[in-house]
N, C-alpha and C positions, 0 to 999 in steps of 0.2 A: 504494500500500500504506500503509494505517495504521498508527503502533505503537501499541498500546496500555500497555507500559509498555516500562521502560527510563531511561535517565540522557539527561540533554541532553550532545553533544559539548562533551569538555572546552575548545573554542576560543568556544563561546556562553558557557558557563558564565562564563570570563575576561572576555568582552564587556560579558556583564552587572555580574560586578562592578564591572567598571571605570566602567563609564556610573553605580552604583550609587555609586561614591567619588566622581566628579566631582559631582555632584547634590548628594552632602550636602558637599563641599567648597563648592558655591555656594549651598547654603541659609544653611552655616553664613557664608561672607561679608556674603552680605546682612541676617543676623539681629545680628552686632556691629557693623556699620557704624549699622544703624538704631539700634541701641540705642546706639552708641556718639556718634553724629550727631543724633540725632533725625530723620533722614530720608535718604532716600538718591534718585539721579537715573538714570535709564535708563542715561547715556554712563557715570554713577560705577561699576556692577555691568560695564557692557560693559569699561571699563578696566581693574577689578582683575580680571574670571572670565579676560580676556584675557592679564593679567601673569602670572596662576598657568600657564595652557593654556602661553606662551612660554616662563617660567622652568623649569616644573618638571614639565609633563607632569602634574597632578595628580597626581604621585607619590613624585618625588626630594624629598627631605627633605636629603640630604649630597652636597657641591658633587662631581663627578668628577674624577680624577684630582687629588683632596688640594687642591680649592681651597677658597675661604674659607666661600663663600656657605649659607645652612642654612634650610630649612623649606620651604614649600610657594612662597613667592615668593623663594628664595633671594637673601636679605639677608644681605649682608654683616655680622656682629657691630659694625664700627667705626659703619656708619651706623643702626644703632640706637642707641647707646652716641649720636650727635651730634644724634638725634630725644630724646631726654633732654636732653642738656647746652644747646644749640641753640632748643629748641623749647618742650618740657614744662616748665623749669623756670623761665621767666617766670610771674610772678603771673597773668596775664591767660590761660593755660592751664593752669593748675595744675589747675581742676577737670575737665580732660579727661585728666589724671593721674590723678585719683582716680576716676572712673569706667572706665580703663583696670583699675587694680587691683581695681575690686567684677565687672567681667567675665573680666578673665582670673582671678583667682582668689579670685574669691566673700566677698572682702574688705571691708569698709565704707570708711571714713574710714581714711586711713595715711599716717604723714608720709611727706613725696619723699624717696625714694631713689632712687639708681641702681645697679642690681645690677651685680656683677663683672662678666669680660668672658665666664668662664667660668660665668655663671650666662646672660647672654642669648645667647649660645652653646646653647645648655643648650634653653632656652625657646623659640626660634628652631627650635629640632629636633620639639617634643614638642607643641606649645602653638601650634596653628593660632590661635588667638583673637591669640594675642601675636602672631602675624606676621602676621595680617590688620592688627593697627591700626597696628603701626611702616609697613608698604606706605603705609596709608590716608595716616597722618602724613607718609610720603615725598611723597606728590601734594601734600597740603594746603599743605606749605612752598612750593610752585610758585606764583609769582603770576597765571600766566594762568589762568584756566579749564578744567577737562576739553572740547574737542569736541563738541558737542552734534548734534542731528539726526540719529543714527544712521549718522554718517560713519566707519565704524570705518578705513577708511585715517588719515584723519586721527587718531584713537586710539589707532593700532598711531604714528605718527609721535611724537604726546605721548610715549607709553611710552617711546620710543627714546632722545628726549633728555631726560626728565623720571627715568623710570627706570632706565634701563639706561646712557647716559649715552656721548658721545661715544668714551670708552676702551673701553667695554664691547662683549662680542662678539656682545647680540642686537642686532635691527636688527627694522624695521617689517615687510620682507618674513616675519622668523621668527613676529614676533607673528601678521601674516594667516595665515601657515600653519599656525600653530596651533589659532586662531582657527576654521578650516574645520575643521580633523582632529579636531579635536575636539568639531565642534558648540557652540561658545560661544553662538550664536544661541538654540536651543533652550535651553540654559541659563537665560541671561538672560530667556525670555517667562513661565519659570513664577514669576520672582520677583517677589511683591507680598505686599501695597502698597508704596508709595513714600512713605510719612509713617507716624510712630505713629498710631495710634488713640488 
């Protein structure tokens, strides 16, 4: 039997959006990484679409049950606040500061600051651009390498001790399961290029 009209079941309808948020959550990844980097690398997108998928389900923005962590890669306030103090504020990455500020908020040139604790709180909640680059920034302090080859085990194990961190309660196993449940694969093959133009 055909329908010819009628509503889609309200359980496709949710399907769809959600497939519909993850998408532009990894468009939008891939679009300030590039612009933020000047380029970005298969394993680089496989790692963060991964960190989101573990962290946050593409969805939670505020940590459960009153914990600290905030935004789509649920980052703690302190290690942003130390991705400034730490990182951003040596000369030699200053202008990764200020291209931070002309993307996340359509800023030109502005001297360094570092916002309260209750502003990148704040930011962290609202402002996916701003917790894509504090995550990106979190990788970049790592001296080894992201994993390359499309070993995403080894990816979800970076994540584990690079991100989430020996105290922390995700683990490699959560990253791959995420990783499946949510289709990160498919994800990751629509996003190109992998250089400016």
């Amino acid at each position: 039997m055909v329908r010819t009209q009628g509503h889609l079941p309200q359980e496709h309808r949710k399907k769809i959006r959600d497939r519909v948020e993850r998408e532009r959550i990894a468009t939008n990844i891939h679009t300030v990484v590039l612009e933020y980097m000047g380029h970005t690398h298969p394993e680089e997108m496989e790692l963060m679409i991964g960190t989101v998928a573990a962290e946050s389900g593409f969805t939670q923005r505020i940590q459960m049950r009153g914990g600290p962590a905030r935004g789509i890669f649920q980052m703690e306030p302190r290690t942003a606040r130390d991705n400034y103090e730490n990182y951003m504020k040596f000369p030699r990455w200053q202008y990764r500061y200020h291209e931070l500020m002309a993307v996340c908020f359509s800023l030109g040139s502005a001297p360094f600051f570092v916002p309260s604790d209750e502003d990148i709180e704040h930011l962290l909640i609202v402002n996916d651009t701003f917790s894509i680059i504090h995550a990106r920034i979190k990788y970049l302090r790592d001296p080894e390498p992201i994993p390359a080859d499309g070993r995403i085990k080894a990816i979800a194990e970076y994540y584990k001790r690079v991100y989430n961190t020996v105290k922390g309660k995700g683990s490699a196993e959560k990253f791959l399961e995420a990783w499946f449940h949510y289709d990160c694969a498919s994800l990751c093959g629509m996003l190109k290029p992998y250089a400016k133009s």
